[in-house]
N, C-alpha and C positions, 0 to 999 in steps of 0.2 A: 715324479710328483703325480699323483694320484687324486682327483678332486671325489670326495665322497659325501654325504648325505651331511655326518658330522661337522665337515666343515664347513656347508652351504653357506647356512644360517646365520654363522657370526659372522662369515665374508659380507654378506649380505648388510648385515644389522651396521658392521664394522662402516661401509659407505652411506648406510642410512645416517649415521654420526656426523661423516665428513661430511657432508652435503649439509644435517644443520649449522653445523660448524660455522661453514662460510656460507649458508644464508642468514643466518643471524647477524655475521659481521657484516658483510655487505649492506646490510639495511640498516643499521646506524653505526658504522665503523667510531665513531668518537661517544658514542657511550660504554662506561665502566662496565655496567649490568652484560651489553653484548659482548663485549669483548673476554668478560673472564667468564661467561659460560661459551662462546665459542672454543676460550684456551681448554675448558673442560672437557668439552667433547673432541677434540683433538689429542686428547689424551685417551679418551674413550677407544677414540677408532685406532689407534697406535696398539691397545692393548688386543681388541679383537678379531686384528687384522693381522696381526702376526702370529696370534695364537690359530686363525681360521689356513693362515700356511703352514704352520708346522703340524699341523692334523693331516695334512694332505702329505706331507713329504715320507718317504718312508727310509731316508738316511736318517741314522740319530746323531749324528755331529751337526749336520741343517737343521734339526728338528731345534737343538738345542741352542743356537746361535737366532733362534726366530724365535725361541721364547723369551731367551734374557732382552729382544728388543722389545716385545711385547710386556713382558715384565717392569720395563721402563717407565711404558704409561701407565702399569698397575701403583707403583711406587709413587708419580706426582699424580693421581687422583683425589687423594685428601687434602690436599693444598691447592688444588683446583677447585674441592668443595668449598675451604673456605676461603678463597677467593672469592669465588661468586657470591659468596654468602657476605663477604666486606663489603662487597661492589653494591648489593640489594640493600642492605638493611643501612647504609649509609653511615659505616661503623666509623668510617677517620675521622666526620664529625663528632661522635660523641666520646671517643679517646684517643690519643696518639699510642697508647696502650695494643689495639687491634691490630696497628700497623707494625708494631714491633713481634706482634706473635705472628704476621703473616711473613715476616723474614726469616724468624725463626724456622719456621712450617717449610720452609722452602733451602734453609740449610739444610733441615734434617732430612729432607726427600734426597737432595744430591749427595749427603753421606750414607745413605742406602744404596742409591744407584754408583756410589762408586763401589760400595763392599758386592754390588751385585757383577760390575764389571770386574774388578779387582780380584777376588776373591772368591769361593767355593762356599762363604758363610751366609749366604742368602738363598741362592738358589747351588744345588748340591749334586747337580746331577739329572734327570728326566726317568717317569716312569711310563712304561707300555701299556696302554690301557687300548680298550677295542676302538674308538674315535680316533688312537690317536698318539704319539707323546704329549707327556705334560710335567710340569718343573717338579721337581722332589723338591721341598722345602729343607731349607741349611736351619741352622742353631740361633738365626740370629733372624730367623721369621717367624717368630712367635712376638717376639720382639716391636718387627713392624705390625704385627694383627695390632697388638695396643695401642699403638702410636695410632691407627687408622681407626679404631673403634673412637679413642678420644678424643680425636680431630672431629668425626663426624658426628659422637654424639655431643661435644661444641657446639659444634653449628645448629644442631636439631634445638639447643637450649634455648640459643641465641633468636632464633626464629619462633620459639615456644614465648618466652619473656616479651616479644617485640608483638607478639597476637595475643600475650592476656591484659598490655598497655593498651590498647585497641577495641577488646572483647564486646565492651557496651556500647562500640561503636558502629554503625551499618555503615560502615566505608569503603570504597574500593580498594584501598590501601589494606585492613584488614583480609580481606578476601580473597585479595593476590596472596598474602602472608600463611592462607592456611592450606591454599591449592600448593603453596611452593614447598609447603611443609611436608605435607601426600607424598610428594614429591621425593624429596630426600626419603621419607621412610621407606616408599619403594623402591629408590636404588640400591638402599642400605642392604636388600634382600638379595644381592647381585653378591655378596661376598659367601653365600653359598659355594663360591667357585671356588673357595681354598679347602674345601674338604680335600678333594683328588689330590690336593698338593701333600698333604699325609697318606697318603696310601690309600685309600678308602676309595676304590672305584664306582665314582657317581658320575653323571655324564654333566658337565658343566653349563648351565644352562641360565646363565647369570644375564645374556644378550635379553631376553626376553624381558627384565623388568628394565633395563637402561630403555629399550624401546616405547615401554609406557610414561620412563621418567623424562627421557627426553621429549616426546611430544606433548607432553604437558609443561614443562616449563618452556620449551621454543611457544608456543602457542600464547602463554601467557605475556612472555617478552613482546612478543610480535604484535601482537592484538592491544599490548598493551594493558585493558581495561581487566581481562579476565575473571567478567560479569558475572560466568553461569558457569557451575561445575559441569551442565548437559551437553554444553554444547562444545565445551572440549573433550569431553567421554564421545561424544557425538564422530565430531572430526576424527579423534584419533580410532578409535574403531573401526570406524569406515576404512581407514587406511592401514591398518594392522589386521584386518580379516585381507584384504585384497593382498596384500605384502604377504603374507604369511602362506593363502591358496596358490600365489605365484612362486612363491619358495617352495612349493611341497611340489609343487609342475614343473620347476627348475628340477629338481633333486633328480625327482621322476625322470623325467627326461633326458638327463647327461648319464645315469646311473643304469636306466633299463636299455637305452642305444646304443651305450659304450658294448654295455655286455654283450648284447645281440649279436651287432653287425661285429666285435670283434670273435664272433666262433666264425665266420667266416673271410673276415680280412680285418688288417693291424689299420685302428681307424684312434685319432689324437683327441683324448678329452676336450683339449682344449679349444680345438675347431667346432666340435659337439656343442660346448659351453657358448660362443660365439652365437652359435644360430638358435640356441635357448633364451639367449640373454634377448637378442631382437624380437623373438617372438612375446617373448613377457615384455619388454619395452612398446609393442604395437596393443597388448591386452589389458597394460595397467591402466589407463584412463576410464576405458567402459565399463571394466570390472570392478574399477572403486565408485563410480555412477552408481551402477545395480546397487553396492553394499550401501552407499548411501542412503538411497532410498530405502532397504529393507530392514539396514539400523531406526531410520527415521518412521519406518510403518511398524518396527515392534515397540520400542521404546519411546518414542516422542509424538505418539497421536496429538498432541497438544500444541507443538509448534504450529506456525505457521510458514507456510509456502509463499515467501519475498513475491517472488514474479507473479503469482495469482493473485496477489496483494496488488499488487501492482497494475496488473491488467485492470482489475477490477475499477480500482481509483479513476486509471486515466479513461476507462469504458463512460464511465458514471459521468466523470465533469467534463466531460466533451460534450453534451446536451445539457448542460446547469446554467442556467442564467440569474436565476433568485440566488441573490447574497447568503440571505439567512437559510435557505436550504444547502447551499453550500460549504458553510459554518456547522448545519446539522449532521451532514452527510461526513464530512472529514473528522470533527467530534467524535461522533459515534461509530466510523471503523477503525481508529486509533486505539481508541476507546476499548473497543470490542476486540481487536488482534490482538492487542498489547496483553491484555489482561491486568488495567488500571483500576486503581481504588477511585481513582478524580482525576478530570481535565477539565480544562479552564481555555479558552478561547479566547482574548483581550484583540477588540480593534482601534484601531486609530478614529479619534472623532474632532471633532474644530475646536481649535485651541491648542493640538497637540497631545493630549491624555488620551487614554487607552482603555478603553472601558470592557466591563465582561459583555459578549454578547450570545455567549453559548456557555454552557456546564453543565456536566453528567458525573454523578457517584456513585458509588457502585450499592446497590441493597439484592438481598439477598432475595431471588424468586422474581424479584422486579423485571417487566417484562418479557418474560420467559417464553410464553409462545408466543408474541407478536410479531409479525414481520417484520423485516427490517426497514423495508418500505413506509409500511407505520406507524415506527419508531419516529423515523426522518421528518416525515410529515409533521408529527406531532412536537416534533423538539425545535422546528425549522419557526421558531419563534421570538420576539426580542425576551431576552429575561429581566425580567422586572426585579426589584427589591438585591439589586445586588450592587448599589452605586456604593458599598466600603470598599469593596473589590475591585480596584484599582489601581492601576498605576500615571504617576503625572509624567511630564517627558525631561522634569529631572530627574527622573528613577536613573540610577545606576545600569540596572538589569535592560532597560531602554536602551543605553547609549552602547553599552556592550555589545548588545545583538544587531543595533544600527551601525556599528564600526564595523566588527567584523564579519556579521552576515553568518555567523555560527552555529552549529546547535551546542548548548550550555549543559553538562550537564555536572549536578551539585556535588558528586562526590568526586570529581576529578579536579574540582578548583584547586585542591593544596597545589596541584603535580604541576599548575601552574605562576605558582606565586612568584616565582623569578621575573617571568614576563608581564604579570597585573599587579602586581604589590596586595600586601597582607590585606592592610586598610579597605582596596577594592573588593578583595574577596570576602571579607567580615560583611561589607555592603550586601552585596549580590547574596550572600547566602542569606542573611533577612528578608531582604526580597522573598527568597526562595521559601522559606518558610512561612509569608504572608499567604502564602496560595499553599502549604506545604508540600511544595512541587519538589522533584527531583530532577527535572530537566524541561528548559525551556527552548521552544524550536521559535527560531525565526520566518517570518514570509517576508519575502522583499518583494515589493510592486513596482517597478519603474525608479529603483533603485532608492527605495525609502520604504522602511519598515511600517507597513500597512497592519497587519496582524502576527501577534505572537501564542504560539500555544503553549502554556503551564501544563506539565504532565506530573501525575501523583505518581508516589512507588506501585509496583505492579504487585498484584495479591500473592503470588506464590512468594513475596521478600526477594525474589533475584534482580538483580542490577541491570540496567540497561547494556544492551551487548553489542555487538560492532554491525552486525545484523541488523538490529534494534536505529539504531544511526542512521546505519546507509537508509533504511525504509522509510524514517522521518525525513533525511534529507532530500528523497524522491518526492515525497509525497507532498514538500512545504514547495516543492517548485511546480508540480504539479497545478496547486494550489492557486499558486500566483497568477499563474498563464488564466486557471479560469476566472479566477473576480477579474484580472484585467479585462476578459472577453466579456463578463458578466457587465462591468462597468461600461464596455464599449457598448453592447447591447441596449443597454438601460438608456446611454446616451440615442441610440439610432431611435429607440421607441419613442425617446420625448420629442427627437427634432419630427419625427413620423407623424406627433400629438400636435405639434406647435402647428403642420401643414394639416394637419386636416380641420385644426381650426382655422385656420386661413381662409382652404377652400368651403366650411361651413358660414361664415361668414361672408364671403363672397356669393356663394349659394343663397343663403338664407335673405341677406339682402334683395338683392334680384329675385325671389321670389315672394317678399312681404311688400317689397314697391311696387309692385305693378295693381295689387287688392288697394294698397295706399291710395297710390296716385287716382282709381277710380272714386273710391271714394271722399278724397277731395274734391275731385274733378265734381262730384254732384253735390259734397256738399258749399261748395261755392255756387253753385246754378242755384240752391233752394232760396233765397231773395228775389230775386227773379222769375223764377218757373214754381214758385210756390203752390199759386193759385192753379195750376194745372194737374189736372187729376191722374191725366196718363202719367206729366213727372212723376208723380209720385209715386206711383205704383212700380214704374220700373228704378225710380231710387231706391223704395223696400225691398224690391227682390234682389238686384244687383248687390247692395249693400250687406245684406243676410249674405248672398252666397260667398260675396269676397269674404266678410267673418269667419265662414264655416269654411275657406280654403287656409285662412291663416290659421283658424284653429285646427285644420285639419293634420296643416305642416308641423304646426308643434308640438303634438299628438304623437306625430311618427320621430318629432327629434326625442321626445321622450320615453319612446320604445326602444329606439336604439341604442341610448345612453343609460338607460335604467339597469336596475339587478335583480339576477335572480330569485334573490331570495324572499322577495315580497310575495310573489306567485302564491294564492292558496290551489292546491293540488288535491284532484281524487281520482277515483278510479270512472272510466266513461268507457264508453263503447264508441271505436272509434270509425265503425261501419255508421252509427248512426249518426256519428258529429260530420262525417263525410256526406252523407244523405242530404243532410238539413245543409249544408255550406252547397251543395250545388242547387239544390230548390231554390235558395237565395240569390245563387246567379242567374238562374234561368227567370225566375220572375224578373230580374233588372233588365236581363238580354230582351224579354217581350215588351216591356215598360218601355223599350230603348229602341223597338221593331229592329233588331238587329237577327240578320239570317245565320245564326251560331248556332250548329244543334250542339245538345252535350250527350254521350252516350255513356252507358256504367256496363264496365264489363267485371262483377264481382257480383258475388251471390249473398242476398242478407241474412250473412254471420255475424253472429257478435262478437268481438275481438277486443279484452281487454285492455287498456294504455291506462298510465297514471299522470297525469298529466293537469296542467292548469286550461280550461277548456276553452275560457276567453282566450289567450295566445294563441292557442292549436288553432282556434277557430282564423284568426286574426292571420296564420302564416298561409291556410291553404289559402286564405280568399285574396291574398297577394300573390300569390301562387295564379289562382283559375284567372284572377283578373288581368294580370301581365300576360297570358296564354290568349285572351281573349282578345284583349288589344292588339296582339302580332299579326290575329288573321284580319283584321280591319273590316269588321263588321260581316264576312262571310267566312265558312268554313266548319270544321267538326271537331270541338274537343271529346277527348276520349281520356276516362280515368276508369283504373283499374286497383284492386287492392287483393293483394297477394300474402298470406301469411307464409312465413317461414321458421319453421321451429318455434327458436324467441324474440323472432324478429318481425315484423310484418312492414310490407313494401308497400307504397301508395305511389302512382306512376298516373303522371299528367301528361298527358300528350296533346298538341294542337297542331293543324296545319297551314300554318302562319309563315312569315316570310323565313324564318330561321335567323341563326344567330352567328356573325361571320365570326371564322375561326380565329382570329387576333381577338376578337372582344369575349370569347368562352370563358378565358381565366380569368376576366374581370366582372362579370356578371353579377357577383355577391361584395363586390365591394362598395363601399359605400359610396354614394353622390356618383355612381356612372349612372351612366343611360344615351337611350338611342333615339330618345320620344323628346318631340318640342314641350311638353308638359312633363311637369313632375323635378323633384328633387332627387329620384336613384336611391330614395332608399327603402323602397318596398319589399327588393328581395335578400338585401343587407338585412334589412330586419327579421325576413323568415328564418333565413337560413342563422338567424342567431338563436330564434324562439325552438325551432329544430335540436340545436345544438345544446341547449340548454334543458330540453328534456332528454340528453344523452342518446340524439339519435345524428342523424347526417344525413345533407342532401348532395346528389349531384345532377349534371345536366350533358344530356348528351344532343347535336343538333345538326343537322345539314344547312345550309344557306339553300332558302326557295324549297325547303323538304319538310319544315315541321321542326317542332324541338319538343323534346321529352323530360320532365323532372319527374327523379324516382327519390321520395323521400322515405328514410329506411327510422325507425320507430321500436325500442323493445316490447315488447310484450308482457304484461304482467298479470300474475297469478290475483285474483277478489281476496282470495282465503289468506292472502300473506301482507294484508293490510295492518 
């Protein structure tokens, strides 16, 4: 026995059979559909595994005893066709007629196989052809060609009649019916192989379409849904280029080593084949990778990449805390990967009903250059005018996705109706057509359906694919974890809100009693101390000043808690709003005989800001004033203003007691402080007024050395007002 080129192939092909054989069966052993296409391909590999041995043998008595058992599964192949084809099309239901021709079909295959063992009237002998022997055809093989043609063009009817009942329908069911049809035509192109059997030397090459026919109907059984003709063209290519460069580097390899090493020593194909077979065994994984990818980068620039899908999501909603930005954001790359005509977003609200709070349709040019970012922003909104658009928490489609926690989708309900009954699926699909969705994803928050997503059919008309599934089902859990955190968030913020009114309260208290308590205190003296001139004069002034400290407090609770968007803004010079903010302190500091010098290390440049001037003005002077106060009436503040690019730096510096290191991170928050006066929110409030014209401050400080605030500010062009 001789292993050569001709025989690789269909050895090859012949185990690629077995293998689906019993993967198929193994993954649902008590389905009809797996099991008579397993029997099929078990016939398959019987025929091309004894014909891939007697290519190699070079006795013609072996040669010929390996064909007639190869011959064997040539003979039950059409009876395995329509087997698989009762098993599919669910033929015993609709006649006990099917079931009487598939006995028939299978006497007649064993009275060929007996005139094949029995007898010289099938097969007649073998011819020598260059590959190989191969059977001469007897008298009574023209015979079985008939019987085979009109079995398999049967079948093709039967699967033809069962897809034009269907035609007007977008179903999965159809769509399996016309992939499996493909199917059959291209095995039917595998009886090419009986030219040779008349004499007619052509090189049998029948392995090549079993190969595209098998990986297209295993993939559809398997998968089940077999959504997208792309993405079984897809799979199988990948693994038909990699199969096919390993087979040419098997051939290669046993055929050019054998030859070599034996002009110089007797070396056994077999052991050759051995260390072929392990090296293609260590190569096929990485080299159906590569094919993947290079299938997938000529022919499918339009898919998407799962794991980058993926990454991307879980990147994005690990910093999401806003609901409705989180509804925008999952929306719209669902939305966008999938390639949807519409989604539909429905949350849970009090009462139980389900209300839309996100939806996107698809129009044509519709935001075409805009960010995605911008997108988000802009769609991260409630939607209004859509309360028809609903569902209550008797909806059907509700209690479905609340049971089972599934994702639904509409053209696979029939393949269910044993386990949900007609009635529930008739429901659900109304449902489904109220949104005219084609599949709805569940989110489950703490084990109760918080939000579900309505998806439309995808534009190209392909079906949702197993792909398609796995990504929504990643994506819906994904989902969950963040409105939980988002929820959790939202809670910490309010318990955060409800304490800082506490401590505002307590605060504010304690500092409107003490202006109170004086001026009771005097206005209870004025019956009494009426008539006294100094009373009164120190009642006027004391009285004023307590006023003008409660006004002053409420002033600052009102800067704090205000918004931005009142601000009127224009363009100033911010060398000069810095000029005029420290003339103001330095006259208070002389008014106050206080030994503060202030020194300006910046040159008078004019430096655009767009800004609200009152604010600006309002943050430094809380700024120079908290600076001033540190050195306690002696000392040098020094400011500096430094442009950068588009940025310009303003840098306060005092030589003051400093700020110890446990109290730096608190500084800007609200109600601290280190001073027996004041309420602590002086530099809360700057560093908001900062903030709010999109700039930012920080503070760097020694204790007993001085503390420096460098507030950073963009710069902006006059001309681009």
């Amino acid at each position: 026995m001789e292993i050569n080129f001709y025989s690789t192939l269909p050895f090859l092909v012949s185990l690629f059979a077995l293998f689906l054989s019993s993967f198929v069966y193994l993954k649902q052993r008590k389905s009809p559909v797996n099991r008579a296409f397993s029997r099929f391909s078990i016939f398959t590999f019987v025929w091309l595994f004894a014909y891939s041995i007697s290519y190699s043998t070079t006795n013609e008595q072996l040669a010929f005893f390996w064909l007639t058992i190869g011959y064997t599964g040539v003979i039950l192949i059409p009876v395995g066709f329509y087997h698989f084809t009762y098993a599919f099309l669910n033929l015993e239901l609709k006649s006990k007629s099917y079931k009487r021709i598939l006995v028939f079909l299978y006497g007649a295959c064993f009275l060929f196989i007996y005139f094949l063992y029995g007898t010289d009237y099938f097969v007649n002998g073998v011819y020598e052809y260059y590959w190989g022997y191969y059977p001469k055809a007897g008298f009574l093989h023209p015979y079985y060609l008939g019987f085979l043609f009109l079995t398999v063009g049967f079948c093709d009817f039967l699967f033809f009649i069962s897809w034009l009942e269907l035609k007007k329908e977008a179903s999965l069911y159809r769509n399996k019916l016309q992939y499996i049809f493909l199917a059959f035509i291209i095995y039917t192109f595998a009886a090419l192989d009986f030219i040779p059997n008349y004499g007619i030397e052509i090189y049998p090459f029948g392995w090549i379409f079993m190969v595209l026919f098998s990986s297209i109907v295993a993939y559809a059984i398997l998968r089940y849904r077999l959504m997208d003709i792309r993405l079984i063209f897809k799979k199988t290519m990948a693994y038909s280029l990699s199969a096919g460069l390993l087979m040419a580097f098997f051939v290669v390899i046993v055929i050019a080593i054998t030859n070599f090493i034996s002009a110089f020593a007797h070396v056994d194909s077999f052991i050759v084949s051995i260390v072929a077979a392990l090296i293609i065994a260590l190569l096929f994984n990485p080299l159906r990778n590569k094919m993947q990818t290079l299938v997938d980068k000529i022919f499918y620039k339009k898919t998407y990449d799962y794991y980058s899908v993926i990454q991307k999501v879980s990147h994005y909603l690990a910093s999401m805390f806003n609901i409705k930005r989180i509804y925008s954001f999952v929306g719209y790359t669902i939305f966008s990967v999938l390639g949807l005509k519409h989604i539909y977003i429905l949350a849970a609200v009090p009462g139980g009903d389900y209300k839309v709070v996100y939806s996107r349709t698809f129009e044509k040019g519709k935001d075409k250059d805009k960010p995605t970012e911008e997108i988000i922003e802009e769609e991260s909104k409630e939607i209004e005018g859509m309360e028809e658009l609903k569902l209550n928490k008797s909806s059907w489609l509700i209690k479905t996705l609340s049971s089972g926690g599934k994702i639904l989708i509409k053209d696979e309900l029939p393949g269910v109706e044993e386990v949900l009954g007609q009635e529930l699926i008739d429901d659900l699909e109304k449902e489904f057509e109220q949104f005219n969705g084609e599949a709805a994803v569940p989110i489950i928050v703490d084990d109760k359906l918080e939000i579900l997503m309505v998806l439309g059919g995808k534009l190209s008309g392909d079906l949702f694919a197993n792909e398609d599934v796995r990504l929504l089902d990643t994506v819906s859990y994904q989902t969950s974890i963040a409105v939980k955190n988002a929820r959790l968030y939202s809670e910490k913020v309010h318990s955060e809100r409800l304490a800082s009114i506490g401590m505002l309260s307590g605060t504010f208290a304690h500092e409107i009693r003490n202006p109170l308590t004086s001026i009771k205190t005097f206005a209870q003296l004025i019956p009494e101390k009426y008539e006294d001139i100094e009373f009164r004069e120190t009642f006027s002034k004391i009285v004023v000043d307590e006023i003008a400290r409660i006004d002053g407090l409420i002033k600052d609770l009102l800067s704090f808690s205000g918004r931005r968007a009142e601000h009127p803004e224009d363009f100033l010079d911010l060398t000069a709003l810095v000029d005029k903010t420290l003339e103001n302190v330095k006259a208070k500091l002389e008014l106050e005989k206080n030994n503060i010098t202030v020194e300006k290390f910046y040159k008078n440049v004019k430096i655009n800001v767009f800004a609200d001037k009152k604010k600006l003005t309002q943050a430094f002077i809380n700024i120079i004033s908290n600076g001033c106060q540190s050195m306690e009436d002696k000392g040098v503040l020094k400011v500096n203003i430094i442009p950068d690019g588009k940025e310009v730096r303003v840098t306060i510096t005092d030589t003051g007691k400093g700020i110890a290191p446990h109290d730096i991170n608190t500084i800007f928050d609200p109600f601290f402080t280190t001073k027996a006066m004041g309420v602590g929110l002086g530099l809360a409030i700057s560093k908001k007024i900062i903030e709010d014209h999109k700039g930012r401050i920080k503070v760097e400080s020694m204790l007993l050395d001085g503390t420096t605030f460098t507030i950073t500010l963009p710069i902006q062009d006059s001309q681009k007002g």
